[in-house]
N, C-alpha and C positions, 0 to 999 in steps of 0.2 A: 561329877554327879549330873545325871539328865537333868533336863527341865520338868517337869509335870506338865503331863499333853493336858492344854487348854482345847475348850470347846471353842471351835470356829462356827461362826453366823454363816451362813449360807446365801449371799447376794448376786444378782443378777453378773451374768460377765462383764458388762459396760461400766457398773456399779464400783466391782472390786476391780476392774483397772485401772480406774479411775482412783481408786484407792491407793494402791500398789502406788499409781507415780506420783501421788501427792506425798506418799510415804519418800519416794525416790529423788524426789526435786529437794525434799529436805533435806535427805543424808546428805545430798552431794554438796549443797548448801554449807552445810556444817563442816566438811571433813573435806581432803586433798582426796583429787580422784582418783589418784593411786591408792588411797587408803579405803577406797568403798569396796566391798564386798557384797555378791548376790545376797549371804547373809545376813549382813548390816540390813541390808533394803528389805530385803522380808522379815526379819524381828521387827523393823521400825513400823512395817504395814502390818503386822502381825497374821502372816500367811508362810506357808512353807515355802520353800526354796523350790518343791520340785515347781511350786504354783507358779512361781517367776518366767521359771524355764517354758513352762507350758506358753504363757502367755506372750514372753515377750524373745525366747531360743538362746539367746545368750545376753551377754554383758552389752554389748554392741547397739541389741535389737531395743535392749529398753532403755538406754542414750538418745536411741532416736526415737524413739516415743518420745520420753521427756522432749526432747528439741522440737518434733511435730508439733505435739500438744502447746506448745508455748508460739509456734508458730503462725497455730491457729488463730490464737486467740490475741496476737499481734494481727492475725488478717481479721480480726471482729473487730479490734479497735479502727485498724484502717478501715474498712468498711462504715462505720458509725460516721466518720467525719468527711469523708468524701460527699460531694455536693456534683453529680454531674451537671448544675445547669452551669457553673464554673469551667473555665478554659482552664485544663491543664495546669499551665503556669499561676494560674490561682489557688491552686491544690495544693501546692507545693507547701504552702507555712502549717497550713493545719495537718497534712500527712508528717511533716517534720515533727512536730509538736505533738501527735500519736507515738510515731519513733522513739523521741526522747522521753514522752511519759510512760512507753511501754518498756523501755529500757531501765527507767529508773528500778521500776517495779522488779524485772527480770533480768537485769543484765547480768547477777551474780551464775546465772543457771546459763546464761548465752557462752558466758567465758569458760566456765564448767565443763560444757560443753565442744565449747571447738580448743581446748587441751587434749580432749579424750579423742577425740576426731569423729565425734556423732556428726558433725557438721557435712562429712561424705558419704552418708549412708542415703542410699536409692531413697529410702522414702522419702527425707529431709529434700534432698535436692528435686522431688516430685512435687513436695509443699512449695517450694520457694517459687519452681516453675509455674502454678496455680497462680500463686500472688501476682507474679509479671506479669501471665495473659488474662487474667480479669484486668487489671488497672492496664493494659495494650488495649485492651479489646472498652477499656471505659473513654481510653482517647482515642477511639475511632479504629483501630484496632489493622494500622497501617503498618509497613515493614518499621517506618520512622516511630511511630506509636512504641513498637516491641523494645524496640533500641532504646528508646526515651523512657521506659516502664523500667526495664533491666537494668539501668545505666542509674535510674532515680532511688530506684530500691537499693542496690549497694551501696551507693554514697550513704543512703541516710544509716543505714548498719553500719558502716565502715564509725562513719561521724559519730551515730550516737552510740555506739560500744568503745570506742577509743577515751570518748571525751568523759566516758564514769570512770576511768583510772586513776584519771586527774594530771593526765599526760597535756589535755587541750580542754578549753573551757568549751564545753559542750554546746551554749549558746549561740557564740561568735561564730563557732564552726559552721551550725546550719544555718546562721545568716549569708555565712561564704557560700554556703553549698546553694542556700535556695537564690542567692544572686545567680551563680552562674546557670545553675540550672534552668533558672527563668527563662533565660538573654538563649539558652540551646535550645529550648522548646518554642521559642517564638521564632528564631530562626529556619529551624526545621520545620514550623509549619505545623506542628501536633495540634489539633482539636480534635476538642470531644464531638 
């Protein structure tokens, strides 16, 4: 039996994509990502299927949305707490501590995520490249800088998406991580 076509609202493009993945970051949420379907994701935003396609081209493309989007707003958290009149190796606890808070929050849509393999799509890996050279370019923005940027940013993902499994106490780890990381950035030389 159809459905009975519902009347759709008519909202800006920025508005309803914005919609769409808050609809999309939930299904994927609730269900294994093999079990999500373009359908699921458009009943749950309540917009048609072809509207998915239009906006986002396939299954793939609105993966990496959700994971941009999230990635964003992991780089507004790190922006908030970073302090450039701080040496580098000062930055380290409170970027850690963004990390872990922004992980708690997201990290069911991170693992969601690099299952599905959104984590290799051109945009994601465009986002992550953004994050390295602002925080390269915040400590001075030297070849050592980029090394140090690159090198800080994976450990603390690595760190704090392992440690919500409950594989490693998430804590302890970014105490390890920002020990050593400290002792590499003052050896190296990195200032802002």
């Amino acid at each position: 039996m159809p459905r009975p076509s519902r009347s759709r609202t008519r909202l800006e493009p920025g508005v309803r994509r914005e919609q769409i993945l808050d609809a999309a970051d939930t299904v994927f949420r609730d269900r294994a990502p093999g079990d999500v379907t373009f359908e699921a994701v458009a009943e749950a935003a309540d917009v048609s299927r072809a509207l998915l396609y239009n906006y986002f081209g396939d299954r793939k493309g609105l993966l990496a949305a959700i994971e941009v989007r999230a990635l964003r707003r992991l780089d507004d958290a790190l922006l908030a707490v970073l302090d450039p009149s701080l040496e580098p190796a000062q930055q380290l606890r409170p970027l850690a501590n963004a990390y872990v808070e922004f992980s708690k929050a997201h990290g069911q849509t991170w693992r969601v995520l690099a299952a599905t393999g959104a984590t290799d799509h051109p945009s994601v890996h465009a986002a992550r490249r953004t994050r390295v050279e602002r925080l390269a370019a915040l400590w001075g923005g030297t070849d050592a800088a980029k090394v140090a940027a690159h090198t800080v940013t994976l450990l603390l993902e690595a760190v704090t998406m392992d440690g919500l499994d409950g594989r490693i106490d998430t804590d302890a780890a970014v105490d390890v991580v920002c020990q050593i990381l400290t002792d590499g950035l003052e050896r190296a030389g990195v200032r802002t």
